[in-house]
N, CA and C atoms as an extended XYZ file, in Angstrom:
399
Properties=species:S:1:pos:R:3:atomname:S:1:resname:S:1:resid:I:1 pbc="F F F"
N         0.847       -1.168        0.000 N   UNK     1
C         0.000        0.000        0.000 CA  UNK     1
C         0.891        1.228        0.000 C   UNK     1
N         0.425        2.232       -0.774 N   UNK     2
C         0.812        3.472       -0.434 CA  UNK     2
C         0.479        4.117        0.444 C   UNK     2
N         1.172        4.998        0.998 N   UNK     3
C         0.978        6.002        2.526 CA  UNK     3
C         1.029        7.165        2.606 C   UNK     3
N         0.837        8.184        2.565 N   UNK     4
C         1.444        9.781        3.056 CA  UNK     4
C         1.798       10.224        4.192 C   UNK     4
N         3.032       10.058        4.384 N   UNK     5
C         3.575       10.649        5.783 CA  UNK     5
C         3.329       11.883        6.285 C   UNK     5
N         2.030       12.418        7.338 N   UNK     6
C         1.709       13.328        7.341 CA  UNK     6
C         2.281       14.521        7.933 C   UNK     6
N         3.647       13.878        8.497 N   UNK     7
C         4.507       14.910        9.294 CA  UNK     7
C         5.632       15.513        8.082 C   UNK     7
N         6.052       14.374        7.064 N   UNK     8
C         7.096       14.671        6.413 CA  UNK     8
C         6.132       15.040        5.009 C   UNK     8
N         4.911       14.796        4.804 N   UNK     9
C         4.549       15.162        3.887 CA  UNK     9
C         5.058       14.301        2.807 C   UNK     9
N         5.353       13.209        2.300 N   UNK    10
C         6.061       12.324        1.429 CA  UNK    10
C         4.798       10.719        1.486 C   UNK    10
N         5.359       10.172        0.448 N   UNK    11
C         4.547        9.028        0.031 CA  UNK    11
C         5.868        8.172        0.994 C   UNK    11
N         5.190        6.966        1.207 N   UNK    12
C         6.029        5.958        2.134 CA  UNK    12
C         5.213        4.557        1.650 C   UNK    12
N         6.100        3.857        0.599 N   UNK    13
C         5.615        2.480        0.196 CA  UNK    13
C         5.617        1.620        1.393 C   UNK    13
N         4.691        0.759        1.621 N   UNK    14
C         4.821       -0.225        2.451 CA  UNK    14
C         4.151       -1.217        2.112 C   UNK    14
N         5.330       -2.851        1.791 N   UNK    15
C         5.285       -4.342        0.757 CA  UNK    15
C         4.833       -4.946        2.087 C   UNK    15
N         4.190       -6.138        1.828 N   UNK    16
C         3.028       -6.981        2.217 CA  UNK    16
C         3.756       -7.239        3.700 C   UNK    16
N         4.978       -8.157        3.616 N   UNK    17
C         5.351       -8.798        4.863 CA  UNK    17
C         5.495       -7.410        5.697 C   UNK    17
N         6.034       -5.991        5.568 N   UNK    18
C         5.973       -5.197        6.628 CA  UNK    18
C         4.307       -5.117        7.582 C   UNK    18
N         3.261       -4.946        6.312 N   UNK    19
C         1.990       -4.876        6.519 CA  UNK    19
C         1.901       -6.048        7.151 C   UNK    19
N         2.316       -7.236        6.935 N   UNK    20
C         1.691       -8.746        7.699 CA  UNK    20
C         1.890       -8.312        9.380 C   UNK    20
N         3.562       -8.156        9.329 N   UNK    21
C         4.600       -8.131       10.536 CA  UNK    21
C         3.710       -7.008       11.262 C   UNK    21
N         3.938       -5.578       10.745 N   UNK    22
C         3.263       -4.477       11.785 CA  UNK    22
C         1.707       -3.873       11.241 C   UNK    22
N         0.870       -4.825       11.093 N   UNK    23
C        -0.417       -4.499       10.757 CA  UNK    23
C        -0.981       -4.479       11.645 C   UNK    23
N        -0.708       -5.097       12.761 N   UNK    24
C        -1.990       -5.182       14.204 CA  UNK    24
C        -1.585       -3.789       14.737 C   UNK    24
N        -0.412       -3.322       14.553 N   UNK    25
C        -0.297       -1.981       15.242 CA  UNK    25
C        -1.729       -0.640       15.146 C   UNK    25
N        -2.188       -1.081       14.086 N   UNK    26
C        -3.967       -0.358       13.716 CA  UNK    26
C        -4.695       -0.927       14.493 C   UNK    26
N        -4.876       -1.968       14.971 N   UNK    27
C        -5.831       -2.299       15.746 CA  UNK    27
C        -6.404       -1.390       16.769 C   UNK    27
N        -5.475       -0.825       17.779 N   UNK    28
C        -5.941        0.050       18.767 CA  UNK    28
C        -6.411        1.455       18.096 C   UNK    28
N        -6.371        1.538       16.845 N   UNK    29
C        -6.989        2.914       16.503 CA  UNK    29
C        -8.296        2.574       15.417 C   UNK    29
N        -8.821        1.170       15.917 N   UNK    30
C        -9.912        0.489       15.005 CA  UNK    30
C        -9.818        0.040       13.760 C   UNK    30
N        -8.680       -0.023       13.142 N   UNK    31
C        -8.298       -0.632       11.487 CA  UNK    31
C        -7.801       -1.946       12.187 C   UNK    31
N        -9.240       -2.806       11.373 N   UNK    32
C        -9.382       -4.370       11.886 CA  UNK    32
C        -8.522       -4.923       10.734 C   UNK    32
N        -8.318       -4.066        9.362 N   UNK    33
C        -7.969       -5.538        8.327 CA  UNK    33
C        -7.262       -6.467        8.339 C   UNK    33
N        -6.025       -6.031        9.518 N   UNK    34
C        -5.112       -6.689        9.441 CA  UNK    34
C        -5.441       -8.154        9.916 C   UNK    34
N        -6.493       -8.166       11.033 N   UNK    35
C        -7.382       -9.393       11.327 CA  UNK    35
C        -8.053      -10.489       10.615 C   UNK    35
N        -7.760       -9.494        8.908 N   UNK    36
C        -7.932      -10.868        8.491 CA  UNK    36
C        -7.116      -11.751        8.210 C   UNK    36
N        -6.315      -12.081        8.267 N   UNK    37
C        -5.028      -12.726        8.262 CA  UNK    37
C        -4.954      -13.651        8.884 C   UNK    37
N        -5.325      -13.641       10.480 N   UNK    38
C        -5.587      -14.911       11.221 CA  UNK    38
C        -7.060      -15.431       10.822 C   UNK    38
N        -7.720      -14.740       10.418 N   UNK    39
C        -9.135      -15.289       10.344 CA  UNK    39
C        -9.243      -16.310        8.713 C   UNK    39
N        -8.193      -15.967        7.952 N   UNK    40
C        -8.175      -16.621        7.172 CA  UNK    40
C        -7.267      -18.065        7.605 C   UNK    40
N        -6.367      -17.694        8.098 N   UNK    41
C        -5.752      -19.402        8.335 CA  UNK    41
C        -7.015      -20.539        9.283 C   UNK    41
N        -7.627      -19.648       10.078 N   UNK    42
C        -8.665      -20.642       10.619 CA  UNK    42
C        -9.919      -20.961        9.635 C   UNK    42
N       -10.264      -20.140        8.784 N   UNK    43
C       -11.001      -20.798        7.636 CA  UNK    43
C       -10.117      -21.731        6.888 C   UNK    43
N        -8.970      -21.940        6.441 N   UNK    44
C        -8.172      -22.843        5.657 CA  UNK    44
C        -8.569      -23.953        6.654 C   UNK    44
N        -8.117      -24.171        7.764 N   UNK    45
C        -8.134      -24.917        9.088 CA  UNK    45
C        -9.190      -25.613        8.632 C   UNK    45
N       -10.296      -24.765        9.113 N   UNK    46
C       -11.771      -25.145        8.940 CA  UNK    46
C       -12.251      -26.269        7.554 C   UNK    46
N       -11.781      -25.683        6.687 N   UNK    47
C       -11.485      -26.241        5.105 CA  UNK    47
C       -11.048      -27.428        5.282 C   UNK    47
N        -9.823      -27.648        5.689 N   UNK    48
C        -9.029      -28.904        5.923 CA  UNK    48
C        -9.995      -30.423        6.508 C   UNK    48
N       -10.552      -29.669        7.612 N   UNK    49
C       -11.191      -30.812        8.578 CA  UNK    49
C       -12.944      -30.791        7.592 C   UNK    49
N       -12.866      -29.945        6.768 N   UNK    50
C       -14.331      -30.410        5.824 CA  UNK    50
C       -15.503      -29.667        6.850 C   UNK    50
N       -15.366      -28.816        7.523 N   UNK    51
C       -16.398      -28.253        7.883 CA  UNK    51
C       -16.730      -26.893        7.032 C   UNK    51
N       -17.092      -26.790        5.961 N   UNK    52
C       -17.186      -26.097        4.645 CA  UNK    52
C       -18.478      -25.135        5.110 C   UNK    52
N       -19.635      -25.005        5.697 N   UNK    53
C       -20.290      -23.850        6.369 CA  UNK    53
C       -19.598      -23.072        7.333 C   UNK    53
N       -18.706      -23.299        8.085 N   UNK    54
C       -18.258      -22.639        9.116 CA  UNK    54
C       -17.168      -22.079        8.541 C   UNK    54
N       -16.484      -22.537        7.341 N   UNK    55
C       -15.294      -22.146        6.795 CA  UNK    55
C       -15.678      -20.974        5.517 C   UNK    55
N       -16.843      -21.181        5.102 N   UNK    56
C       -17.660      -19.885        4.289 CA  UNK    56
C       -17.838      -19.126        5.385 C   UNK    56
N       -18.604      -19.140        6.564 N   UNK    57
C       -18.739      -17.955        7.337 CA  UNK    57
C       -17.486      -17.186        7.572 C   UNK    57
N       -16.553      -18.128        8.523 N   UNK    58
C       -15.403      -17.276        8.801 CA  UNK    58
C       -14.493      -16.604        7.336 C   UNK    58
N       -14.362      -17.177        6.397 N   UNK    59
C       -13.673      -16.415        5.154 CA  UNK    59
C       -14.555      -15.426        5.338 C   UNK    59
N       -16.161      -15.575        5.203 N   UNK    60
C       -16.600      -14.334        4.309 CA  UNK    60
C       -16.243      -12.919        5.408 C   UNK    60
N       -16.157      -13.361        6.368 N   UNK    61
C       -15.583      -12.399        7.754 CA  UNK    61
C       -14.117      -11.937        7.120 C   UNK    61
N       -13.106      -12.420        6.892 N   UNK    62
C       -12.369      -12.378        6.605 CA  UNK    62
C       -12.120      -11.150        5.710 C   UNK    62
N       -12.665      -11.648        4.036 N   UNK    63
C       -13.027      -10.471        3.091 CA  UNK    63
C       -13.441       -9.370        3.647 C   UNK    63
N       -14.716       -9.265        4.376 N   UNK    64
C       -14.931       -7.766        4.889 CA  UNK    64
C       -14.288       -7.256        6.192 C   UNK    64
N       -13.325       -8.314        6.742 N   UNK    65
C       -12.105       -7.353        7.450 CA  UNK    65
C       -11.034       -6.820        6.632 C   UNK    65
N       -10.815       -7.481        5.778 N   UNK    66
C        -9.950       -7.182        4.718 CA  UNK    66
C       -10.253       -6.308        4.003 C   UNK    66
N       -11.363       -5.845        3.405 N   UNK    67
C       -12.273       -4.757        2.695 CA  UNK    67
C       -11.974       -3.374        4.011 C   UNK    67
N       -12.026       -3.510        5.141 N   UNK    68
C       -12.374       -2.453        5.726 CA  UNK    68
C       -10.513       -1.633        6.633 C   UNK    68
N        -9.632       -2.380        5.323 N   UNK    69
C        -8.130       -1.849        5.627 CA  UNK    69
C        -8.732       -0.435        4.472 C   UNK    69
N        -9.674       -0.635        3.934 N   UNK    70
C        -9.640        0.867        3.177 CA  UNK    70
C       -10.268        2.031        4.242 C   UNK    70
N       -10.464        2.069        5.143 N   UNK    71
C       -11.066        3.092        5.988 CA  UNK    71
C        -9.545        3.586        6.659 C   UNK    71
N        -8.893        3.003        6.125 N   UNK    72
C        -7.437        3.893        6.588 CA  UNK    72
C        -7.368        5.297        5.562 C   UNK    72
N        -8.222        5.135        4.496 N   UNK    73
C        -8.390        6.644        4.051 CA  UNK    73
C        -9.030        7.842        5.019 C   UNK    73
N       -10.123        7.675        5.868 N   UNK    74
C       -10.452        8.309        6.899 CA  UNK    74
C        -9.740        8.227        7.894 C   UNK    74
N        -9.200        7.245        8.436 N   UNK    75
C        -8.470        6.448        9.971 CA  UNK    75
C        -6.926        6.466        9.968 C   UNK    75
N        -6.088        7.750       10.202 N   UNK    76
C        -4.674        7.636        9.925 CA  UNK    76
C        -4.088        6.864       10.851 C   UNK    76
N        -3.110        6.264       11.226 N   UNK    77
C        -2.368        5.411       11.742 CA  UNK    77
C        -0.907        6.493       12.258 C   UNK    77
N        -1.373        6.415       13.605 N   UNK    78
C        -0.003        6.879       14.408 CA  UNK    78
C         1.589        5.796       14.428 C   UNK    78
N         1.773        6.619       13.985 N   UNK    79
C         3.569        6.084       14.040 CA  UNK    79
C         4.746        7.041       14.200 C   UNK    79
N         5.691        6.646       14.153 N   UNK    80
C         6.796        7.150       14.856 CA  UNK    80
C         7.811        7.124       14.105 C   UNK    80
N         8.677        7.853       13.305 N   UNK    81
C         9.558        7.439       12.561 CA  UNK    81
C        11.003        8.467       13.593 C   UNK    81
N        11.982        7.800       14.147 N   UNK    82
C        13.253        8.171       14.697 CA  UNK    82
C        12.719        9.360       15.507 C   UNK    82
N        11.832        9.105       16.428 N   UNK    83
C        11.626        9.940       17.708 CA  UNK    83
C        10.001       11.139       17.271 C   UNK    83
N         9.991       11.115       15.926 N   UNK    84
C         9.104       12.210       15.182 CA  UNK    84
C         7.891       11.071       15.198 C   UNK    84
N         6.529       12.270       15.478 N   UNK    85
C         5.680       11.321       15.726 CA  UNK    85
C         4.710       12.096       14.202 C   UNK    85
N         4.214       10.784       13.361 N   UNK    86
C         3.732       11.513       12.840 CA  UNK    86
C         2.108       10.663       12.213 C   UNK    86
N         1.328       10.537       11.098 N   UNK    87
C         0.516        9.522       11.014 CA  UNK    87
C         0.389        9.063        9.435 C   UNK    87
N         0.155        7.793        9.584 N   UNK    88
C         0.240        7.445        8.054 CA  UNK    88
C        -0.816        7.443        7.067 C   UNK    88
N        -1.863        7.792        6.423 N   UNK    89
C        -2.776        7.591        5.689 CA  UNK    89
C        -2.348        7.352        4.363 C   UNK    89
N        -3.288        5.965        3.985 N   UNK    90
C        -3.518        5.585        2.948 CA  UNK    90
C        -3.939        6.633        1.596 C   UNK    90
N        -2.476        6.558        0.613 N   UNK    91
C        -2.959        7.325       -0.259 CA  UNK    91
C        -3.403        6.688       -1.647 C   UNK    91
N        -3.139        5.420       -1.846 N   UNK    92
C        -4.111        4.506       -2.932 CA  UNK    92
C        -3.631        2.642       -2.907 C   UNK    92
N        -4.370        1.864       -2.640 N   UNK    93
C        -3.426        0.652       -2.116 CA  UNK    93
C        -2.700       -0.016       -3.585 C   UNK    93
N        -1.700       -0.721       -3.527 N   UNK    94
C        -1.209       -1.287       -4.443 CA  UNK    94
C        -1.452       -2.058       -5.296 C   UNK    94
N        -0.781       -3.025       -6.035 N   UNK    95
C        -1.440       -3.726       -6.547 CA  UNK    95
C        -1.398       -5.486       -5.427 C   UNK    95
N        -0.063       -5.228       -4.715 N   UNK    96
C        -0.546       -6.130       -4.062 CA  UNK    96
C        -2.058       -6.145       -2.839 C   UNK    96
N        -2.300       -5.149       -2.781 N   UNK    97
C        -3.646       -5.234       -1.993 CA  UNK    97
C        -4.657       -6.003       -2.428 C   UNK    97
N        -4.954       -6.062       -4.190 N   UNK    98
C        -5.867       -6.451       -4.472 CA  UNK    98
C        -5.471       -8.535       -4.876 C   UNK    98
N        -4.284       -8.475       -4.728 N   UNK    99
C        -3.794       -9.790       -4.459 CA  UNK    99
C        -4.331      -10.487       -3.429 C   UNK    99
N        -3.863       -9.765       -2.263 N   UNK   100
C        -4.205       -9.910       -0.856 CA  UNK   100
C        -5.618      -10.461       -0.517 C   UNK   100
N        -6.747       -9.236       -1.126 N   UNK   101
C        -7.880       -9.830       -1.562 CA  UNK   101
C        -8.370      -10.641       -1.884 C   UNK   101
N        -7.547      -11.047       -3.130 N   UNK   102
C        -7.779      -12.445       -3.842 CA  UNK   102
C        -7.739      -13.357       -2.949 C   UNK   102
N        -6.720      -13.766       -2.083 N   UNK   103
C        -6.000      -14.820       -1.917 CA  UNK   103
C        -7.313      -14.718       -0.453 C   UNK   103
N        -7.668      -13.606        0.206 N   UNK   104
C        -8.889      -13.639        0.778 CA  UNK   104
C        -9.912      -14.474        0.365 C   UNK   104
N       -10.183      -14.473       -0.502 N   UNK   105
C       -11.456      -14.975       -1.239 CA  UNK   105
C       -11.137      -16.344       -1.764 C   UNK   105
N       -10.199      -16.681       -1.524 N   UNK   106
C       -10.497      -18.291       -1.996 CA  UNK   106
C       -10.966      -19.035       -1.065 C   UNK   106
N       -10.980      -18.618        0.182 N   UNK   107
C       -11.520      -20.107        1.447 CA  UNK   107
C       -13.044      -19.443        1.422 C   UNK   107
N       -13.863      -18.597        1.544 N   UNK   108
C       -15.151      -18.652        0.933 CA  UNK   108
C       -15.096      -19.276       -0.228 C   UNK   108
N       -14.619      -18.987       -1.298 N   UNK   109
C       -15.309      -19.376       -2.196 CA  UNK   109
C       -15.298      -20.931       -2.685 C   UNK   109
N       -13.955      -21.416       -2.018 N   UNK   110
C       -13.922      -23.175       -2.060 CA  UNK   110
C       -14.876      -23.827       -1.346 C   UNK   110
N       -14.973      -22.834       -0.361 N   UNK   111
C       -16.065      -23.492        1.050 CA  UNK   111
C       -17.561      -23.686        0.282 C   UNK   111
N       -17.954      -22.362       -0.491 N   UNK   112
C       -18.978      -22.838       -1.154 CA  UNK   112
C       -19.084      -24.256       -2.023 C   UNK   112
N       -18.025      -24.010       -3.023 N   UNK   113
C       -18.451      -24.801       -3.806 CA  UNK   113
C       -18.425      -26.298       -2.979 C   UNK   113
N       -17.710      -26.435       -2.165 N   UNK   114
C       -17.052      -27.488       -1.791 CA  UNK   114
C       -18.917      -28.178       -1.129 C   UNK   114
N       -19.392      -27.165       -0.466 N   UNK   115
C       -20.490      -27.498        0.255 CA  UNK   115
C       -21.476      -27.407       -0.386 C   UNK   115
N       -21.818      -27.200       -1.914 N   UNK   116
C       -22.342      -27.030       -2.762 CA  UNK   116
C       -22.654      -28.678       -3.612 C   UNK   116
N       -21.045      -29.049       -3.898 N   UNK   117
C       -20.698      -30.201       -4.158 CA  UNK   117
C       -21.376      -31.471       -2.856 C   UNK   117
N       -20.729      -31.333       -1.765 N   UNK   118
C       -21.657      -32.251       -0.781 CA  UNK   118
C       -22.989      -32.144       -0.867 C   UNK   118
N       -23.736      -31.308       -0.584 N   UNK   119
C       -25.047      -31.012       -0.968 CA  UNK   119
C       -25.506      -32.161       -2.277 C   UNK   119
N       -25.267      -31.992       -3.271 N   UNK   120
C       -25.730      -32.254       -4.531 CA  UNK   120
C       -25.179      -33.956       -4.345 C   UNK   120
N       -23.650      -34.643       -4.065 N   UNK   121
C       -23.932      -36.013       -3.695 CA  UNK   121
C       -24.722      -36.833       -3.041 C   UNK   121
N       -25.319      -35.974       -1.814 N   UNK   122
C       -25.912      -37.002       -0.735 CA  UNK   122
C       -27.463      -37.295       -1.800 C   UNK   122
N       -27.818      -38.358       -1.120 N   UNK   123
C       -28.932      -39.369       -2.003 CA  UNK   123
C       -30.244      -38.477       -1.250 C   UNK   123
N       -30.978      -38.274       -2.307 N   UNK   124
C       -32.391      -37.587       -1.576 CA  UNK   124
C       -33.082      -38.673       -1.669 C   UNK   124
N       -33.952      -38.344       -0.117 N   UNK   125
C       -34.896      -39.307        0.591 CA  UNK   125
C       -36.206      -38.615       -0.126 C   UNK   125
N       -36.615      -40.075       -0.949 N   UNK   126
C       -37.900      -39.609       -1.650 CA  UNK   126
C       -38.873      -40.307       -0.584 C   UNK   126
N       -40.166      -39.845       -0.403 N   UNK   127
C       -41.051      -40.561        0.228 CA  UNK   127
C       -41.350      -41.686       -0.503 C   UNK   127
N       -41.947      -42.453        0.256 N   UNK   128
C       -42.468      -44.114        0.296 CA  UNK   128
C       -43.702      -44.135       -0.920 C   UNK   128
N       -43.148      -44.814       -1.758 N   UNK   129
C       -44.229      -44.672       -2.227 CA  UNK   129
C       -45.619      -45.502       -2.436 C   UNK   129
N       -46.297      -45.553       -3.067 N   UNK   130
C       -47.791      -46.367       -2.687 CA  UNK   130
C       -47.559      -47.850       -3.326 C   UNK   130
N       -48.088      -48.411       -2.105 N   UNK   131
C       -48.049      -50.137       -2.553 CA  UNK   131
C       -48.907      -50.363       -4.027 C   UNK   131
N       -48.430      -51.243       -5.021 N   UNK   132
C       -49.262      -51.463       -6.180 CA  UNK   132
C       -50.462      -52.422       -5.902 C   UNK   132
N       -51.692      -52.137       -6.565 N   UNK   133
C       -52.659      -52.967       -6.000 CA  UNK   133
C       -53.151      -53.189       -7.098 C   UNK   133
């Protein structure tokens, strides 16, 4: 994502693993996205052991924590660069953001199909039908 350093007035790139490593640092000023990150490994989790409803819920949680790292356009982020305190706002996210996204959206969207697919194997119970006479 891109940033504007609002003390130095300058753009300040910042690549995924910094964002992975110091993303919870938003948390205390309400920028959840970084939350999705764990919320996605427990949908993979979820995925793994075949519980494919619970693993659509938590992804789709996921995506809209992940969706809501854009309210860092309103929500600047206090930081500190060599004693100067200053705040960072989002000035347009990268292209890895919309990667990030992506890679969001695959444990919903496997979870569907996946539970989509179970659905459609299991044998439907037709009623009994009438003795021939």
């Amino acid at each position: 994502m891109t940033a504007i350093n609002t003390a130095a007035d300058r753009l300040k790139e910042m690549g995924g693993l910094e964002l992975l490593l110091y993303g919870w640092v938003g948390v205390p000023k309400l920028q959840f996205g970084w939350l999705a990150n764990p919320l996605l490994l427990v949908a993979l989790g979820l995925l793994a052991a075949g519980a494919y409803r619970k693993a659509l819920r938590v992804g789709t949680a996921a995506c809209v924590l992940g969706l809501s790292s854009l309210t860092w356009y309103a929500v600047p982020i206090p930081v500190s660069f060599g004693g100067a305190n200053s705040d960072l706002q989002l000035f347009h996210p990268s292209i890895g953001f919309f990667f990030w996204m992506a890679s969001l959206l695959v444990a919903p969207v496997t979870a569907h199909l996946l539970s989509q697919r179970e659905t459609g194997s299991k044998p439907q119970v037709s009623s009994p039908s009438e003795p021939n006479v």
